[in-house]
C-alpha positions as CSV (number, residue, x, y, z in Angstrom):
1,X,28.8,-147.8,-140.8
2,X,25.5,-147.6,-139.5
3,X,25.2,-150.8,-136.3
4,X,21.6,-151.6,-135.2
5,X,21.4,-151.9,-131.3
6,X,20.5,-155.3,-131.4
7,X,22.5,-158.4,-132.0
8,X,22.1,-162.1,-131.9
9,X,24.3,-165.0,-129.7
10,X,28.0,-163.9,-130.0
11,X,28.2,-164.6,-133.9
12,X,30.3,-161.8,-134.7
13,X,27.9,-160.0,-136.5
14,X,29.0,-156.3,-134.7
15,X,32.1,-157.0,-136.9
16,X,29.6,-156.6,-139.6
17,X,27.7,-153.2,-140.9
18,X,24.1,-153.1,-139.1
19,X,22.1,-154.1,-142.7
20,X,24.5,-157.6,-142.7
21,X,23.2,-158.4,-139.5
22,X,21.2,-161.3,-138.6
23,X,19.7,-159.9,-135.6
24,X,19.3,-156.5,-137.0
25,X,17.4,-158.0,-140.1
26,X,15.4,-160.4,-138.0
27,X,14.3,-157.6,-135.0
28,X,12.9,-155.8,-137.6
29,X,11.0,-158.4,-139.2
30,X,11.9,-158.9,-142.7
31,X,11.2,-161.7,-144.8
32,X,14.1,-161.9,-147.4
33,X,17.2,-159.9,-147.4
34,X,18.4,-159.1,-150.7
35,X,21.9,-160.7,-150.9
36,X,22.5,-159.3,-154.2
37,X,23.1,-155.8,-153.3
38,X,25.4,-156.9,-150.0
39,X,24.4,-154.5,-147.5
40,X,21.4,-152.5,-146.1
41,X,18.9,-153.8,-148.5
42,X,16.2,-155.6,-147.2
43,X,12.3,-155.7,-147.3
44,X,9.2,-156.1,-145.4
45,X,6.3,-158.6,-146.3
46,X,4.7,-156.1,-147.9
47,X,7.2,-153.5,-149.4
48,X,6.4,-150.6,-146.7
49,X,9.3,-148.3,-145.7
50,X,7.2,-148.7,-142.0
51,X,5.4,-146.4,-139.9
52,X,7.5,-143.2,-138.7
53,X,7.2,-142.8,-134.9
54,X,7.5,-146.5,-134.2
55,X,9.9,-146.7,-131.1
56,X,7.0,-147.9,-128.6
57,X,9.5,-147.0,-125.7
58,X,7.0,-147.8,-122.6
59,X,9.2,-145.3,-120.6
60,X,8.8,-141.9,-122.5
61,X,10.9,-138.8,-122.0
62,X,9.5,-135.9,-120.1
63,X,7.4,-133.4,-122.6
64,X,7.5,-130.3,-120.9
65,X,7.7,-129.2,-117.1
66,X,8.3,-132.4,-115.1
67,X,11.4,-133.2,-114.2
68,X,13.6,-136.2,-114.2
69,X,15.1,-137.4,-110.6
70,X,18.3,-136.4,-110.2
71,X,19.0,-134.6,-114.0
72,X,17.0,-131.6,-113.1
73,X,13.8,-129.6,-114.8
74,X,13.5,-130.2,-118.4
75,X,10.9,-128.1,-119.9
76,X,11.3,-129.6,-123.4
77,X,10.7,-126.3,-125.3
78,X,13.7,-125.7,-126.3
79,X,13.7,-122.1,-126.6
80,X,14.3,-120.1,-123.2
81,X,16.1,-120.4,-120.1
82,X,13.7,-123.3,-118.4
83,X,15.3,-125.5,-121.2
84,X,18.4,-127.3,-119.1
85,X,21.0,-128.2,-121.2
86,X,24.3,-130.0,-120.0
87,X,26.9,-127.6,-119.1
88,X,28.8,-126.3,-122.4
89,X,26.4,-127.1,-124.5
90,X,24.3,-123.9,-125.8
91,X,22.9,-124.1,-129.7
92,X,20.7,-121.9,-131.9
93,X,17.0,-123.6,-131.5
94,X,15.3,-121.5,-133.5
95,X,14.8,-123.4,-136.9
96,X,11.7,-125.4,-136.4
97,X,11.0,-126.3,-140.0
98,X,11.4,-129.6,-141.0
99,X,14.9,-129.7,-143.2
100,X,15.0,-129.3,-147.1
101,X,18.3,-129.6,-147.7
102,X,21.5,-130.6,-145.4
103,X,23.5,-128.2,-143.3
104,X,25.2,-125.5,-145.3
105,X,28.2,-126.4,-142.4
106,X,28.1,-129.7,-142.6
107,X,30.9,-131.9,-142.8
108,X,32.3,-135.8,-142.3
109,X,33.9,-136.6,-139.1
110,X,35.5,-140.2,-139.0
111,X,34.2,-142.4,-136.2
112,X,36.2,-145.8,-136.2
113,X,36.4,-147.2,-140.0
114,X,33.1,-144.9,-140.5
115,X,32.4,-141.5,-141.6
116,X,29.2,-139.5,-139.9
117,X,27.8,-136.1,-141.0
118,X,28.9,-133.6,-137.9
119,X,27.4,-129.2,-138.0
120,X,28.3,-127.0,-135.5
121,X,25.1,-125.0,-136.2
122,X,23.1,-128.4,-135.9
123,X,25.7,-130.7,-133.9
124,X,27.0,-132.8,-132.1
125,X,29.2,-129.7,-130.0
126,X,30.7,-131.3,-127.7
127,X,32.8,-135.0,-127.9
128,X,33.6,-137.2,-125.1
129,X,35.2,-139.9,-126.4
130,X,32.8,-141.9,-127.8
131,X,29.7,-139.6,-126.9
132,X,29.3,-137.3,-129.0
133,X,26.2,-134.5,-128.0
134,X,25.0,-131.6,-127.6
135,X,22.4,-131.2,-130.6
136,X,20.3,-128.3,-131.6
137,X,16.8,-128.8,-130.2
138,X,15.4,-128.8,-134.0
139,X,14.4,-131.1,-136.5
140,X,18.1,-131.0,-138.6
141,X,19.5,-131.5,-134.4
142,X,17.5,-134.6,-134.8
143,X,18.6,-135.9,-137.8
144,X,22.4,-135.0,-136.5
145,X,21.9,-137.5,-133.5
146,X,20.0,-140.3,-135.0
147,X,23.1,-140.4,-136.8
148,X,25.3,-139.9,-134.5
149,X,24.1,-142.1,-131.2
150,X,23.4,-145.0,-133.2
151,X,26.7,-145.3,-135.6
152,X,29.1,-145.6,-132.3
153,X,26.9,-148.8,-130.9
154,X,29.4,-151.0,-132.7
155,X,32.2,-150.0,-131.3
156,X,34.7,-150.0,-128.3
157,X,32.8,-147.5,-125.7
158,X,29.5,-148.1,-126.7
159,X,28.0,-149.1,-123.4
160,X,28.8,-145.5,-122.3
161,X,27.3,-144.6,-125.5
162,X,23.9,-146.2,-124.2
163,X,24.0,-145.4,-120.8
164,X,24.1,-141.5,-121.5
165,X,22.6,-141.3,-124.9
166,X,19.6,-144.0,-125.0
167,X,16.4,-143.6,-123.5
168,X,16.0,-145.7,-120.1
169,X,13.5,-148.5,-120.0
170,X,12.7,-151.8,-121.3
171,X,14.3,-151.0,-125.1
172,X,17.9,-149.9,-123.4
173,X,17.6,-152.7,-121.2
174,X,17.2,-155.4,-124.2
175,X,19.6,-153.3,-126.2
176,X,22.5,-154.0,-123.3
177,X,21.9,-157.7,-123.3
178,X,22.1,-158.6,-126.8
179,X,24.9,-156.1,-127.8
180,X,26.6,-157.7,-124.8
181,X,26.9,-161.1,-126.6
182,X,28.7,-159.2,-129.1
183,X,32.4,-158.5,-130.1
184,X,33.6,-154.5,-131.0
185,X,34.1,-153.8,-134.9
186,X,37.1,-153.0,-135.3
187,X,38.5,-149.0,-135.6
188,X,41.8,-150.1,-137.8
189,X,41.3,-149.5,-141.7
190,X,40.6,-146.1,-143.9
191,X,37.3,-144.8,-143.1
192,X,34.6,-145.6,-145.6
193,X,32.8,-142.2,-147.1
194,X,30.0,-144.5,-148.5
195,X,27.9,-145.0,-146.5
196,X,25.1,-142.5,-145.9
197,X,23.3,-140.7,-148.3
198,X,20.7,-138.8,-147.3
199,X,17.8,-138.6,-145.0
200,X,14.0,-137.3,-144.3
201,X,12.6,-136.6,-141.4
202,X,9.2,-138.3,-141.1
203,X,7.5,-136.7,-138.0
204,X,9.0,-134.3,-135.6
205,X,7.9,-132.1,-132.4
206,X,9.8,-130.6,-129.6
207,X,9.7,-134.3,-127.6
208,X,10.2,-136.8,-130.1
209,X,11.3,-136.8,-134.0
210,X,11.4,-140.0,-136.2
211,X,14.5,-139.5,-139.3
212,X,15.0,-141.7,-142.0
213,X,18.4,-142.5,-142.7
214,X,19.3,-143.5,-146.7
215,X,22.2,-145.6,-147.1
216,X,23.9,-146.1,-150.7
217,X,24.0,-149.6,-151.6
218,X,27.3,-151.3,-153.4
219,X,27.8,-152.8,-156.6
220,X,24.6,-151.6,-158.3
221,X,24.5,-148.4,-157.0
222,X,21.0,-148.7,-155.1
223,X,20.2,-147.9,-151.7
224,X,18.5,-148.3,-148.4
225,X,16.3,-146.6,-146.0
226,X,16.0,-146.9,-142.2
227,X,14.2,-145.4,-139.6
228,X,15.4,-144.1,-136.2
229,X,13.7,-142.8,-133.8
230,X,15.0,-140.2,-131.1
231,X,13.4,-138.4,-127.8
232,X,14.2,-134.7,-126.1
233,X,15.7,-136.0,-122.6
234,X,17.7,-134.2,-120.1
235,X,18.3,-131.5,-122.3
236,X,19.4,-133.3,-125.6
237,X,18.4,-136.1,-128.3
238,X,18.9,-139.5,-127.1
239,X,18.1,-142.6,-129.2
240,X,14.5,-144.2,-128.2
241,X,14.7,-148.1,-129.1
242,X,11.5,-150.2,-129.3
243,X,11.1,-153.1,-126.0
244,X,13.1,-155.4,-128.0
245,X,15.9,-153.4,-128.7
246,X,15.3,-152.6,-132.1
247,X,16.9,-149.3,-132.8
248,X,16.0,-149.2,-136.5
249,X,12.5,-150.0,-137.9
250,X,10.7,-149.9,-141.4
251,X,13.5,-151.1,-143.4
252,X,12.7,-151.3,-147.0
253,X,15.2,-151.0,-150.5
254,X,15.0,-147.7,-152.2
255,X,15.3,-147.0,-155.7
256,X,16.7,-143.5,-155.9
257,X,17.1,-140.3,-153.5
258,X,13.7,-138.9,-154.4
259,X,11.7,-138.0,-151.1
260,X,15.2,-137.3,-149.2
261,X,17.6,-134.7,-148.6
262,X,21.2,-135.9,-149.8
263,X,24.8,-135.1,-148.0
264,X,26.2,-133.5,-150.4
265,X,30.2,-133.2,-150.3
């Protein structure tokens, strides 16, 4: 469901869900990867769910007034007119408060054999194929796009996925090259409603917000947690990798939904 942004040497692992992937596991560097539980599961050396914030993009977005060349002013607030957003695209920004619980509108939206939490109060608004956009400048518009952005990298259309939705620099660059070597999952098959669970966001301001993603496991019923990392640019969220590509960071196995807010159907 989810699909890290980076991938090893054509082995096929994009067929694959992002926490079965050898170069997902291995950017992030774990030690061990616990087979038992099949999917997201794995840990750091020292058990750490990782620092929030970590996407060490050396190219960061604009944080208020400057603009970008050729996109136009971006003030980054938000909140009034000086805030550009793409044409169409017009949400309610005024829910600053870190989320307690998920969007009363929410609902699941099937995006190739995966399922991904969609809110017209929080976003995405607008869909372009594979783009989907137009987020709420707030925390829960955060958390909406972290999921979003980063579930379509596996499949067909992702490079237009990265080109308008991932932060430019050296972390989109290395994200091209090593998805590159790497075959499309495949869209055919009944969508799978298992996949996420929940999420927290662990730091958030009007330029940059960090969200941790909890996938539920298989088997024993346990989960995963993940963190993504996302940056106010051109008037929207786009997905901030670290250098290397790495999309998600501070991977560690969870043993309930305590500390998250849970999708609830």
């Amino acid at each position: 469901m989810l699909n890290s942004g980076r991938a090893q040497g054509g082995s096929g692992e994009w067929e694959q869900p992002f926490w079965q992937q050898r170069g997902w596991i291995l950017s992030a560097g774990f030690l061990a990867v616990l087979l038992v539980l099949a999917v997201l599961f794995a840990v750091t050396g020292d058990g750490d769910e990782g620092p929030a914030g970590s996407s060490g993009d050396p190219n960061p977005a604009p944080t208020s007034k400057p603009s970008d060349p050729g996109s136009g002013s971006d003030s980054g607030d938000g909140k009034g007119t000086s805030d550009v957003r793409p044409a169409g695209c017009r949400t309610d920004d005024r829910d600053q408060a870190k989320p307690t619980k998920a969007p009363r509108d929410f609902h699941w939206k099937a995006n190739g054999t995966g399922l991904v939490p969609v809110s017209k109060a929080a976003g995405p608004l607008k869909y372009d194929g594979p783009v989907w956009s137009c987020f709420a400048h707030t925390p829960l518009g955060a958390v909406m796009a972290a999921h979003s952005i980063t579930d379509h990298l596996s499949y067909d259309g992702w490079r237009e996925v990265v080109d308008r939705q991932v932060v430019p620099g050296a972390g989109r660059d290395a994200l091209i090259a090593n998805r590159s070597q790497d075959a499309d999952k495949s869209t055919t098959g009944s969508p799978d409603a298992g996949g996420y669970a929940g999420f927290t966001v662990l730091s958030y301001d009007e330029t940059q917000a960090t969200v941790m993603v909890l996938v539920r496991g298989m088997g024993d019923g346990g989960f995963g947690s993940a963190s993504v990392t996302v940056r106010w640019r051109d008037g929207d969220w786009k997905l901030s990798p670290d250098p290397d590509g790495t999309v998600y960071s501070g991977v560690s196995q969870v043993s309930g939904t305590d500390g998250f807010v849970t999708w609830e159907a």
